[in-house]
Every structure is written in C-alpha cells, then in structure tokens.
C-alpha positions in Angstrom: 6.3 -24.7 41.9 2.8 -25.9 43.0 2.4 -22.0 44.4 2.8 -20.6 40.9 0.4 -23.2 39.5 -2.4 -22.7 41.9 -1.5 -19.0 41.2 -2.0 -19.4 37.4 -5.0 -21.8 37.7 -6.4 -18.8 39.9 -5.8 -16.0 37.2 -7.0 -18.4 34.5 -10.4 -18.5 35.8 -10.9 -14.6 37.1 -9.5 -13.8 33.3 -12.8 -15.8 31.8 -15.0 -14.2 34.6 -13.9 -10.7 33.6 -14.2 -11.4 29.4 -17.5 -13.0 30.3 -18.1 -9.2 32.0 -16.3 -7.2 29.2 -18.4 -9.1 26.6 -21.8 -9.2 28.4 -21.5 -5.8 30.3 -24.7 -4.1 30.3 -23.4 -0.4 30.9 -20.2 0.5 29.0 -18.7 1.5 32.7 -19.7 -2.6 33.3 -16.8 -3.0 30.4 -14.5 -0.4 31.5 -14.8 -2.0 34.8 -14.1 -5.5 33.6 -11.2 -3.9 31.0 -9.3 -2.5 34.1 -9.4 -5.2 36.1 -8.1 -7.2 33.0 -5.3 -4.8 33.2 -4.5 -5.4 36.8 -4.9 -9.1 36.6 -2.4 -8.9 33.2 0.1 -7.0 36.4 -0.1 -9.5 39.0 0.5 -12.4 36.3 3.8 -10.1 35.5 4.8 -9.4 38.8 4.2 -13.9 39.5 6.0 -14.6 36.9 9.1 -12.6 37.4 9.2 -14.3 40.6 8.8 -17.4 38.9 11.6 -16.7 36.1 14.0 -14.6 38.4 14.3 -12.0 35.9 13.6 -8.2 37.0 12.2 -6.9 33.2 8.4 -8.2 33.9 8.1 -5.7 36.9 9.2 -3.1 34.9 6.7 -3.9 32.1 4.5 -4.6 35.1 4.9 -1.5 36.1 4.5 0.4 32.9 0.7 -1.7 32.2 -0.5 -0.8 35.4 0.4 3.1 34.7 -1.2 3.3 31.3 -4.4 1.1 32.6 -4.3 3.8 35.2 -4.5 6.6 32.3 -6.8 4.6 30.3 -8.9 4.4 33.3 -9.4 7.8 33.2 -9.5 8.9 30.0 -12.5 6.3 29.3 -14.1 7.4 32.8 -13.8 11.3 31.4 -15.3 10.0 28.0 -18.1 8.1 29.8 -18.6 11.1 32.1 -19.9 13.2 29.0 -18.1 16.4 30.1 -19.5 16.9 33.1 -16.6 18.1 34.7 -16.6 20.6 31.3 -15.2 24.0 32.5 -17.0 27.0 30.9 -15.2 30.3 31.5 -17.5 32.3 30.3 -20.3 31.4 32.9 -21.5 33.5 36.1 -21.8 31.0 38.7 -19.5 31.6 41.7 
C-alpha cells in the first residue's frame, strides 16, 4: 500500500511539472512534448492502478491512451513539421 502511494505522490508532482511545461512552453513542440508525456504519465497511473484495484480493464484503456497519444504524436509532429515531408509528383528531382 505505501508502494502505490509513493507511486501516486511521484505522478502527482511530474503531472504539475509537465502543465507548468504545457502552459509555459516556449515552442509549440515544448507543448507537444509536455502533452505526450502527460499522455504516458496518464498510462503508467492506469497500468498502477490496475495493479492496485486487481481489475484487468485499466490496461486495456491503458493500452488504448498510449495508442492514440502515439497517433496524436504524430499527427501534431506532421502539423508542426509544415509539410516538409510534402510529396510533389510532379517534380524532377531524382
């Protein structure tokens, strides 16, 4: 019991270091950066307290928010990129 508390006390304090980042982020990748880890950190609280509760339904949500962070990770990296990865079919360069 003491585990899962040190555990919580731990996530407690990295979740107001990254909203400290995600609101004070200089660079909108400094936010995207702070958002995922937000995400990951919003897993491993899952993942502890399905260990905690005994219950196998908070690693499968667990699961599921670290796939779409995953996505969202890279459709806001694509975004923040500005299409520089854009294909153009129509150019000669090869």
């Amino acid at each position: 019991m003491s585990d899962f508390l040190i555990f919580a006390i731990f996530f407690a304090v990295l979740a107001v270091l990254n909203l400290y980042r995600l609101a004070k982020g200089p660079t909108a990748a400094d936010r995207q950066v702070a958002g995922d880890s937000a995400d990951i950190l919003v897993s491993c609280a899952l993942v502890l307290f399905s260990l905690y509760s005994g219950r196998g339904i908070y690693l499968d949500i667990a699961i599921i928010s670290a796939m779409l962070g995953i996505i969202d990770t890279m459709l806001v990296g694509r975004y923040l990129d500005r299409g520089r990865w854009h294909y153009d079919a129509d150019s000669d360069h090869r």
